[in-house]
N, C-alpha and C positions, 0 to 999 in steps of 0.2 A: 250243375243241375241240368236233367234234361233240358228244362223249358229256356234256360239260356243261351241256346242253338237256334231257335225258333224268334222270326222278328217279334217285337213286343205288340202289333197291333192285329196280331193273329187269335181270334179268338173260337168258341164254340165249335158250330159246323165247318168254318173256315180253318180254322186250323185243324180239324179232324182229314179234310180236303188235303191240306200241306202232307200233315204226317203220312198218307195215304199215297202222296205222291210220290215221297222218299222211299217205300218199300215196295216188293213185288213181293207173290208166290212165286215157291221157286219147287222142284219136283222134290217130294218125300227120301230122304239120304235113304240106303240101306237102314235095315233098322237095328241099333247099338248093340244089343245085347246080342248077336247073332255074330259080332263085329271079331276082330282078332286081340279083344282086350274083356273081351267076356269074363274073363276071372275077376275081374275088376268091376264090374258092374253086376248087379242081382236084377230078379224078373221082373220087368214092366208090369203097369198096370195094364187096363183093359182101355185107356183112354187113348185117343186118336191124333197123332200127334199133326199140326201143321207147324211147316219152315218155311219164314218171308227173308229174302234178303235184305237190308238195312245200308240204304246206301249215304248213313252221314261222313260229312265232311271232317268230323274232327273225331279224335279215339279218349283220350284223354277228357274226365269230368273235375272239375274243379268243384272242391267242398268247401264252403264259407261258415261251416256249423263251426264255432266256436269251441265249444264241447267233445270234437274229435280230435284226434292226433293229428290227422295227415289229413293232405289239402287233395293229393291225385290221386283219382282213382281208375280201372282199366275195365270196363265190362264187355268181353264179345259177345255177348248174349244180351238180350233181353226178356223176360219172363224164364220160368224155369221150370224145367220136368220132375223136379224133388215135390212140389205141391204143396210143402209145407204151408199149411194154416195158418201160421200167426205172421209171416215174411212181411216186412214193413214194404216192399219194393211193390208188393203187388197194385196199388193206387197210382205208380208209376205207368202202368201198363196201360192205362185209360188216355195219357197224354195219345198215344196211339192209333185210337179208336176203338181201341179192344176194351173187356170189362176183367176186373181186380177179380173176378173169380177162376173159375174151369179155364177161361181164356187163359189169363197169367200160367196156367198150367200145361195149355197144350196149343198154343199159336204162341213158337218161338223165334226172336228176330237173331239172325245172326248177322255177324258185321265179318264180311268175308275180307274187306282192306283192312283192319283191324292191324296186322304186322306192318304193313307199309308205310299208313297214317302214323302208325306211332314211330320207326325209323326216320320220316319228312318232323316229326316233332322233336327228335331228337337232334336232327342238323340245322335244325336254328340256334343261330348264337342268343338267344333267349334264354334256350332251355340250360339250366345249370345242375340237373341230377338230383332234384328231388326224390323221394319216396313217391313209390307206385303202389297203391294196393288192390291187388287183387281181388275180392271185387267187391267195389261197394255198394253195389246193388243187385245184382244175381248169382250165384255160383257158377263159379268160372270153369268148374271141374263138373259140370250136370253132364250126362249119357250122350248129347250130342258130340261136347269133346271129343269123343272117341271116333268119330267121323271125320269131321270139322280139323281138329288139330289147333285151334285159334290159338287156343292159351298158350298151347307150346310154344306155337311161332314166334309168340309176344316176348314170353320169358327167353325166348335163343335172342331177339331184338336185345333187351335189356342184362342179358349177362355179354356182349358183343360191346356194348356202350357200357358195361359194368356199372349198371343203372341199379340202388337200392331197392329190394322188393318186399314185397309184406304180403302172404295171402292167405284168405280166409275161404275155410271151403269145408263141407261135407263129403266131397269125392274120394273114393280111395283110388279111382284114376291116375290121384297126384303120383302115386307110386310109378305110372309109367314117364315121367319126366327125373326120375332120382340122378340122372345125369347133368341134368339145367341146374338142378336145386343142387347140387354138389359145388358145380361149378360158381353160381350166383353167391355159394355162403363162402367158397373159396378167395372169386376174386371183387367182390361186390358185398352185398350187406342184403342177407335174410332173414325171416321173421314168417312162420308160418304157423296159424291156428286152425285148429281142427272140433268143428262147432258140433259139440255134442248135449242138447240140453237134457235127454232121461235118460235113464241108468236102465230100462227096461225094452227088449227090444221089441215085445209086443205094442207098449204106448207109443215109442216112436214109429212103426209101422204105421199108427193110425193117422199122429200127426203129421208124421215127413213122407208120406205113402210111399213115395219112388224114388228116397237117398238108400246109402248103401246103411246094413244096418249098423248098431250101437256095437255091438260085438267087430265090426269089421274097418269099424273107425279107429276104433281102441287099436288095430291092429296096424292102421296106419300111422299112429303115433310111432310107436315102437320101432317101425320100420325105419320113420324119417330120424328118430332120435340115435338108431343104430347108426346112421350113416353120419353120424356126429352136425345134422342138421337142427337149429333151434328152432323147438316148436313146445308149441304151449296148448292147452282145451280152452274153448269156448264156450261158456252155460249158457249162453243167450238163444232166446230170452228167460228169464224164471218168470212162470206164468202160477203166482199164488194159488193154491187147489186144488195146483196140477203136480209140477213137478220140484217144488223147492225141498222137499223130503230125500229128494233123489241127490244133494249136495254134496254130501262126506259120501258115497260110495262113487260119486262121479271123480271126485280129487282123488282119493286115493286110487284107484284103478288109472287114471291118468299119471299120475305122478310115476307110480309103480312099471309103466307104460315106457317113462322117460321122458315123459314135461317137465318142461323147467321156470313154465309162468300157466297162469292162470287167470280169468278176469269172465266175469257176470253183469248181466245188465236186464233190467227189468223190460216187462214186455210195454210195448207201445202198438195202441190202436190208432193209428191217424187215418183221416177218410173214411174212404171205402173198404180199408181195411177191418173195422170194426163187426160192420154187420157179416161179411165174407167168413171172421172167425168165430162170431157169437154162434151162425149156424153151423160150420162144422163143428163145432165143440157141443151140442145142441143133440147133434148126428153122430157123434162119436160116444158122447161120457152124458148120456141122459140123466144120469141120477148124481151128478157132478158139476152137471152147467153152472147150476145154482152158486155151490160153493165158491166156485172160480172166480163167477162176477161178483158176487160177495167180495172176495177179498181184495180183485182187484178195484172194486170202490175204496176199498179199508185204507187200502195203503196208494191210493191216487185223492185222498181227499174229496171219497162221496161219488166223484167222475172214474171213468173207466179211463182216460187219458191225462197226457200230458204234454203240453207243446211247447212248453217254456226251455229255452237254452240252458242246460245246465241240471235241469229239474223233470228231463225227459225219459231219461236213465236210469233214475233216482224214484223211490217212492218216500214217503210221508208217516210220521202214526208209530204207534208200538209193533202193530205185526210187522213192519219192513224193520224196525230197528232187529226183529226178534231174528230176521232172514238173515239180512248183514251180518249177526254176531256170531250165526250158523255157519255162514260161511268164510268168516274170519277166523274163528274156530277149527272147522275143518280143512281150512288148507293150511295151517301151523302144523296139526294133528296129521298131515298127507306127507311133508315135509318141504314143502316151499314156503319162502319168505312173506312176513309177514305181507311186509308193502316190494311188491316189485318196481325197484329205480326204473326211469325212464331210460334206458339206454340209447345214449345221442347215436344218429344214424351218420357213418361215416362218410366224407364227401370222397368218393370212388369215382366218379362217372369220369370217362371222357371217352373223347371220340376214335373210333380203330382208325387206327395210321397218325392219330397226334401226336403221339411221340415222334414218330420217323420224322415227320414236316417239319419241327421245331431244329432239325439238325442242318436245314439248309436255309 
């Protein structure tokens, strides 16, 4: 967690002081879509992007949420240019002193030692080659990538240490690392989801305003799954009223695509996120808002949320059982496996020149 970087008696205005102290502005990159990976990224919006530099100490976040797979996660960013609406990360952004709205959207932190930090984490006799995912809290693949290079650096770090990776992203970016991602599913252990939640590329313009579109995701599957890379789609979140209709044309198009897993997860307001997504959705789907918090009362029991371990994921009630059975349904009907096994993530990691050393 962020705040576990941060001493425990830091609060309020003082720790808004700390976080303030760790970062600078630093001057505006060129701007991405002008860059030499422009086929890969689509037009910006009209919003004004600011870049601080982020100078923590450590790269690697540790996840004690019970309810998730994997314990590390890698983010060289923080906040993100996709803008998505319902992004659970965005209440994250306040630890900072910025606000869960427009800010999370165009005052981006980037962690410029991000490859270094995590190389010094990997030569401690500590570390033993856990799972890394990419990211679990911003996209790791947003329009700055293309500048920046973070990610890249990270994943040439961990296919060097033949370190296991896992990444979750809306970028079609990813396409310009198909050489890391070859190499990492060759000699290490891959696993990449491609977050697509509507089947329409006009609703997802509204909600994701600045990821690449629905059509050009799809086209990223294809690509990674031709190069004989495992990758699966992402429905998250399904926001009742919105887009759970969109299920069986999201599977089948994926599958068809060349996924080979699958997995949905109900949307979650926590914090600041709440009111940030009430009013876009308020701004976007006027004659819709209704429906939406409707249902998601229906199937959160009355509340728009849920913070329980286990039960956060997860909705309640007839309408969610009726979602579940939809999408149990259509991805048998898409041609993937009912339940997808947990595939154990193999222990690969060790350090370049380990072999040689153990020879003398």
């Amino acid at each position: 967690m962020l705040t576990d970087l941060l001493p425990a008696t830091l609060t309020g205005s003082a720790r808004t002081e700390h976080h303030s102290a760790r970062m600078r502005a630093i001057a505006n990159p060129p701007n991405p879509y002008e860059s030499q990976y422009r086929e890969l990224l689509e037009p910006a919006g009209s919003v004004t992007l600011e870049v601080y530099e982020d100078s923590s100490r450590e790269i690697l976040s540790r996840n004690d949420s019970p309810d998730l797979s994997f314990r590390w996660s890698l983010n060289p960013y923080r906040g993100c240019f996709h803008a998505c609406a319902y992004c659970y990360a965005r209440p994250s952004h306040e630890y900072w002193g910025f606000g869960a709205g427009t800010d999370f959207d165009s005052k981006i932190m980037i962690k410029k030692n991000a490859p270094t930090l995590l190389r010094q984490t990997f030569d401690k006799s500590s570390w033993q080659g856990e799972l890394i995912v990419f990211s679990g809290n911003t996209d790791c693949y947003q329009p700055l990538e293309a500048v920046y290079g973070l990610t890249r650096a990270c994943l040439a770090v961990c296919a060097d240490y033949r370190n296991p990776v896992g990444i979750i992203t809306k970028g079609a970016l990813i396409l310009r690392d198909l050489d890391l991602l070859e190499r990492l599913q060759r000699e290490a252990w891959l696993c990449v989801y491609i977050s697509i939640p509507f089947a329409s590329d006009a609703v997802a313009r509204k909600v994701e305003p600045h990821a690449p579109s629905v059509s050009k995701r799809f086209d990223v599957i294809r690509a990674l799954a031709n190069k004989g890379i495992r990758v699966g789609i992402s429905l998250a979140p399904l926001i009742p009223g919105l887009n759970e209709s969109d299920i069986p044309e999201l599977l089948e198009r994926a599958k068809a695509a060349g996924a080979s897993t699958a997995f949905a997860t109900l949307l979650r307001l926590s914090g600041s996120l709440e009111p940030v997504f009430l009013q876009r959705m308020s701004e976007l789907f006027p004659d819709r808002v209704g429906k939406i918090v409707n249902r998601l009362r229906e199937v959160r029991g009355g509340r728009l949320t849920q913070s329980e371990f286990f039960k956060r994921q997860l909705g309640t009630g007839t309408y969610w059982e009726i979602i579940e059975q939809l999408f149990k349904v259509a991805k048998r009907r898409a041609g993937f496996s009912d339940d997808d096994p947990d595939e154990a993530v193999p222990k690969t990691f060790r350090r370049p020149g380990g072999e040689q050393g153990c020879l003398f």
